[in-house]
C-alpha positions as CSV (number, residue, x, y, z in Angstrom):
1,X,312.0,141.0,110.4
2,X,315.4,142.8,110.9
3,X,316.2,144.9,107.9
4,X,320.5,145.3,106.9
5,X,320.4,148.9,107.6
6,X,319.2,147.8,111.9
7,X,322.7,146.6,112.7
8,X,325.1,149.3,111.4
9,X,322.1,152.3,112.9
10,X,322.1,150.2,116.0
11,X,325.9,150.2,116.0
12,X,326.5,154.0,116.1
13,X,323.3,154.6,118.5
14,X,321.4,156.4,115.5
15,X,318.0,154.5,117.7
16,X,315.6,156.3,115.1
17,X,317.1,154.8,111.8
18,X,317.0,151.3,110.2
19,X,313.6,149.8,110.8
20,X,310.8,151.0,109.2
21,X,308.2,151.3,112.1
22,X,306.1,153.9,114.1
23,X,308.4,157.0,115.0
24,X,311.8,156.2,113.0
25,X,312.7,158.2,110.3
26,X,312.3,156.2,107.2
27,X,314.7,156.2,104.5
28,X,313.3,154.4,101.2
29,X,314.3,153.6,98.0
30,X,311.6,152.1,95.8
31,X,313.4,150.3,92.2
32,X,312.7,147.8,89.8
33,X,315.6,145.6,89.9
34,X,315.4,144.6,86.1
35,X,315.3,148.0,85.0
36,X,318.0,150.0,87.6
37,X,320.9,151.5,86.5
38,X,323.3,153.8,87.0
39,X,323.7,156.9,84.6
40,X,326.2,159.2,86.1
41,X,329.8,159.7,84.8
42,X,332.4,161.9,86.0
43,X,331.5,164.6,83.7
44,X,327.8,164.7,84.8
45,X,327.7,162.6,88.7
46,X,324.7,164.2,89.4
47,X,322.9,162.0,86.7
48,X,319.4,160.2,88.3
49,X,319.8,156.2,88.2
50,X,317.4,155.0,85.8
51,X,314.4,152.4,87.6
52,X,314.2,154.2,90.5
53,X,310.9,155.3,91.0
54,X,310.5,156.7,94.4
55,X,312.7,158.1,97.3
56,X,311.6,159.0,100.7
57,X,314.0,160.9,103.3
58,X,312.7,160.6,106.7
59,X,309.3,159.5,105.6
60,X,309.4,162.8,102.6
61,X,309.4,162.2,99.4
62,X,312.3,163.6,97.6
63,X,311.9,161.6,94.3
64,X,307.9,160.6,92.9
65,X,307.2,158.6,90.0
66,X,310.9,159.6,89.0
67,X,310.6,163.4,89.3
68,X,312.5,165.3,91.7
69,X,310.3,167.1,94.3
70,X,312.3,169.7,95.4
71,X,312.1,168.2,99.0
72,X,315.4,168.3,101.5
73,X,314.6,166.9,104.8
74,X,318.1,165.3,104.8
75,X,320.6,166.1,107.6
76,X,323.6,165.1,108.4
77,X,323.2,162.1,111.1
78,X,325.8,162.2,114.1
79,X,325.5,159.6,116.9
């Protein structure tokens, strides 16, 4: 199965992103679509989404059970 994210990865030569497989860097958000929502205004943008339960940067997890880690694999991806 081809995920979305393949084509645009594939597309700037970023050969490590986009599929989740054996030696990519995995990017995943885990949600419940009936409960996800957006919470952030201007005043406060840095306001977590509601029904998102889990995110993992580069196969890290930066967001558990919907807690912040303190985790910050992230870089800045340049093809």
């Amino acid at each position: 199965m081809t995920h979305l994210s393949a084509h645009p990865a594939r597309r700037f030569g970023l050969l490590d992103r986009g599929l989740l497989r054996q030696g990519c860097a995995a990017d995943v958000v885990i949600f419940d679509p009936d409960t996800v929502t957006d919470l952030a205004t201007y005043p406060a943008p840095r306001t977590l989404a509601e029904g998102v339960d889990d995110v993992l940067v580069s196969g890290v997890p930066v967001l558990a059970r919907g807690e912040l880690t303190g985790a910050t694999p992230g870089r800045a991806l340049r093809p």
